[in-house]
N, C-alpha and C positions, 0 to 999 in steps of 0.2 A: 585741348590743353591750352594754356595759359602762357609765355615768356617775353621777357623784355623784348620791345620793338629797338630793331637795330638800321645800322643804316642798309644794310642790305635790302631792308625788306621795302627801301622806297618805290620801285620802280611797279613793285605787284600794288601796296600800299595805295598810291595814288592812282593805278588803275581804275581800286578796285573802289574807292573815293571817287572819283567821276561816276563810275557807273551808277553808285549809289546817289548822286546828289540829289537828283528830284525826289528821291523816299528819303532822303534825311532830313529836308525842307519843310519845314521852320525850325526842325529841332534842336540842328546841330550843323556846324560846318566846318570842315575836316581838309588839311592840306590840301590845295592844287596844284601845287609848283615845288619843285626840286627845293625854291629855296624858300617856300613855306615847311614842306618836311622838314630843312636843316633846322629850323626854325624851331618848329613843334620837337623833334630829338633834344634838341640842347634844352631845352623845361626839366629833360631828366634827369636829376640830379640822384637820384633814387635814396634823397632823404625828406626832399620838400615836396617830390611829387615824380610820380611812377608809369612810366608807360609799358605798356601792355600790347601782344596781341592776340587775338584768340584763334588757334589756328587746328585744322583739322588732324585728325592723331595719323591720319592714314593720308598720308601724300601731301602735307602742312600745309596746305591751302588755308591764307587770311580769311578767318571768317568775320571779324569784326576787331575791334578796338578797345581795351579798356584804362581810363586811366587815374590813378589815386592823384589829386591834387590837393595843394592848400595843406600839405603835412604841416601838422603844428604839435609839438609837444610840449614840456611844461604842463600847466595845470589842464590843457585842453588832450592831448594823447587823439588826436581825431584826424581822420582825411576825408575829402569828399570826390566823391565818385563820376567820371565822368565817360562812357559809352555808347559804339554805335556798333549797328550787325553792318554787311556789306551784303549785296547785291550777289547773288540769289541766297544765301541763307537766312533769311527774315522766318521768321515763327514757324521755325524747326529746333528749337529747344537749346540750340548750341550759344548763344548768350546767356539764358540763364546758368547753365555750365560753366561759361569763362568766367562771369561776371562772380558768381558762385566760388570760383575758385582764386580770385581777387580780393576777394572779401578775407577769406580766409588766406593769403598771403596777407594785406593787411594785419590780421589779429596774430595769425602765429607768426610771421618775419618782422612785422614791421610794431609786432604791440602794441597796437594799437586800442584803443577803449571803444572808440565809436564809426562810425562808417558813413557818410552819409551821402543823398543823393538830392539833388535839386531837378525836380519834373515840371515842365510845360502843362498847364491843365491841357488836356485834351489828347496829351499821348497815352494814351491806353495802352500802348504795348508796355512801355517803359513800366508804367504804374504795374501792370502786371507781372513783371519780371522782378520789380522790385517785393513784390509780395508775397510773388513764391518764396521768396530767399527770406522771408520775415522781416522785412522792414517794416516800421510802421510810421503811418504819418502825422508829423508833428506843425505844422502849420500852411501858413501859407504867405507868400509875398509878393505884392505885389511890384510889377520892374525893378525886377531883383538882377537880372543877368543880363548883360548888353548881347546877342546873339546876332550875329549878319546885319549889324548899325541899327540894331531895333532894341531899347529895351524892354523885357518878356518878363511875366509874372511866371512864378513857380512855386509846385507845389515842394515842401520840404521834408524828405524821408530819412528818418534812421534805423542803425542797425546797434545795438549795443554790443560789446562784449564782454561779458560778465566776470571773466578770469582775468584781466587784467586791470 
């Protein structure tokens, strides 16, 4: 299951954010400090940009993170997607579930038109997660994302939503 990250959920959050950091490494880097969480919390404003956790249905354990940024409507109707699993549930299917189920809070809550995701060449999980769920890839950029004081080329994925 999928719901707003709150402030409660800091203390497991950032656990479970350390534990993972060397397997999130280059891809993504995720609070370490109480007052990086406050930090990342206050980004959601859940009309410019949505935070997520994906948590397990039977006993809530955080399994990962997902989160809608960059909301923009007007002629654009778009957000873009930003995600990590946590330490031990990696390629056990439960991301593409939350992230799945994100998508679609997107289109049906938030109305969104398009979805998209920014990928690191070389993460193979991500690209495959985004493909189950039909993404498809529309280009490519290079030092596109400032990432941990590095700027990183990324691949560019979207999702359309055709009813809205």
């Amino acid at each position: 299951m999928v719901r707003h990250v709150r402030a409660d959920d800091e203390a497991r959050f950032l656990e479970s954010a350390k534990a993972s950091s060397g397997f999130h490494r280059p891809w993504v880097v995720l609070p370490a400090t109480g007052r990086e969480f406050a930090a990342y919390l206050a980004r959601f404003d859940k009309v410019n940009a949505v935070g997520m956790v994906v948590c397990l249905r039977a006993g809530g354990d955080l399994v990962g993170m997902v989160n809608l940024n960059e909301i923009v409507r007007g002629s654009y109707w778009r957000g873009v997607l930003g995600y990590a699993v946590f330490q031990p549930y990696a390629g056990q299917g439960y991301m593409v579930e939350g992230v799945g189920l994100a998508v679609r809070y997107a289109f049906d809550r938030l109305e969104l038109h398009r979805v998209e995701a920014d990928i690191q060449p070389g993460n193979s999980a991500s690209v495959r997660l985004v493909e189950r769920l039909g993404f498809r890839k529309e280009g490519f950029s290079p030092a596109f994302i400032k990432i941990g004081g590095t700027w990183r080329d990324h691949e560019r994925w979207a999702l359309i939503n055709d009813v809205y």
